[in-house]
C-alpha positions in Angstrom: 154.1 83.9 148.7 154.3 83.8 144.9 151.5 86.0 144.7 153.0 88.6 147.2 155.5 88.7 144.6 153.8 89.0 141.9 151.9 92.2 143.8 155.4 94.1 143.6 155.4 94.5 140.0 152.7 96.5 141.2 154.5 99.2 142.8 156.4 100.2 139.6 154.8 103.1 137.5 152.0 101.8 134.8 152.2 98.1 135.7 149.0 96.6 135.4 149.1 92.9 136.0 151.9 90.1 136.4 151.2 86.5 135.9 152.7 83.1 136.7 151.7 80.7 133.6 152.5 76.7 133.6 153.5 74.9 130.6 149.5 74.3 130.0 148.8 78.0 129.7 147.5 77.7 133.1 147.8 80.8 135.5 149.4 79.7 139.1 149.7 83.3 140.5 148.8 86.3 139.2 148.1 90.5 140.2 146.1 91.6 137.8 145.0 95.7 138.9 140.5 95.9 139.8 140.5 97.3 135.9 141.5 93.6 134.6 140.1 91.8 137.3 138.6 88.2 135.0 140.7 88.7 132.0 142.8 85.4 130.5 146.1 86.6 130.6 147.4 83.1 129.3 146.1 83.4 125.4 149.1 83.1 123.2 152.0 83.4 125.5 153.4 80.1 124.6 152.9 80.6 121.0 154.7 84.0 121.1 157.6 82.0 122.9 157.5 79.6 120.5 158.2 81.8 117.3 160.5 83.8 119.0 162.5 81.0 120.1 162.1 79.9 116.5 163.4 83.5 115.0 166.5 83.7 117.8 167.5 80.2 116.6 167.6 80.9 113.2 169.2 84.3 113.2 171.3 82.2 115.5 171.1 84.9 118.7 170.6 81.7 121.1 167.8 80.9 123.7 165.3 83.5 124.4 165.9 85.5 127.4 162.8 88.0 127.6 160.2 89.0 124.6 158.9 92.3 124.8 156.5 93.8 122.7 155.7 97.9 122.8 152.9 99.7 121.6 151.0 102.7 121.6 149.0 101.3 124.4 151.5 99.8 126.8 154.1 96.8 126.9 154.1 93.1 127.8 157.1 91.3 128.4 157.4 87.0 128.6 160.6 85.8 130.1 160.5 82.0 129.9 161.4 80.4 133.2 162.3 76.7 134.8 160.1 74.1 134.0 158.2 75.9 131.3 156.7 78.6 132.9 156.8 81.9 131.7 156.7 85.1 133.8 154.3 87.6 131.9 154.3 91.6 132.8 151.6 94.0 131.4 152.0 98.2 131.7 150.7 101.0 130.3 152.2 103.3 127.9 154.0 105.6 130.9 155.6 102.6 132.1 159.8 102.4 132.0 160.3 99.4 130.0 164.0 99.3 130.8 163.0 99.0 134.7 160.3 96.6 133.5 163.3 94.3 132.4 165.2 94.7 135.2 162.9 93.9 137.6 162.1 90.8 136.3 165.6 89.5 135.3 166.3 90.6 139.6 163.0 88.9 140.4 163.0 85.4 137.9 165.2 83.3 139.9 163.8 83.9 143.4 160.2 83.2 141.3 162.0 80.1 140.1 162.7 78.7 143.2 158.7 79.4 144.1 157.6 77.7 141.5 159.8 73.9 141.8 
């Protein structure tokens, strides 16, 4: 089931993989597209949570809600989720990032309840 859901980030422009990682950087669903089929998504997603957290604290913005990162390239976006997981979203450059964010903030909580 998780997966299925995972495989609708899919249908929105430019998305190339979505991923499910536990608090030991440990992949528990994922849709990756045949392109990135065997790559470790996982590397450095909780230490990019980690600093950001630390930033948001100390500029005093609160908890982190989503970390997005764009680039010539494409985007990735980490929204930290119950239980220490972390939802992780990959696109290419002609990808809406704004939809991006909205589709996981819709999606999070239903992936919550997946995940307990």
């Amino acid at each position: 089931m998780l997966e299925r859901l995972l495989a609708t980030f899919g249908r929105i422009d430019g998305v190339q993989s979505a991923a499910v990682v536990d608090a030991d950087m440990k992949p528990i669903a994922t849709f990756q597209t045949p392109e990135l089929k065997g790559i470790d998504i996982s590397l450095g997603i909780h230490e990019s949570l980690r600093e950001a957290s630390r930033v948001a604290s100390v500029s005093g913005m609160g908890g982190i809600e989503q970390l997005w990162v764009e680039s010539d390239s494409g985007n990735s976006i980490l929204a930290p989720l119950l239980g220490g997981f972390v939802l992780f979203v990959s696109s290419h450059d002609k990808s809406n990032i704004g939809r991006l964010r909205h589709e996981i903030r819709a999606r999070a909580p239903v992936i919550e309840d997946l995940v307990r």
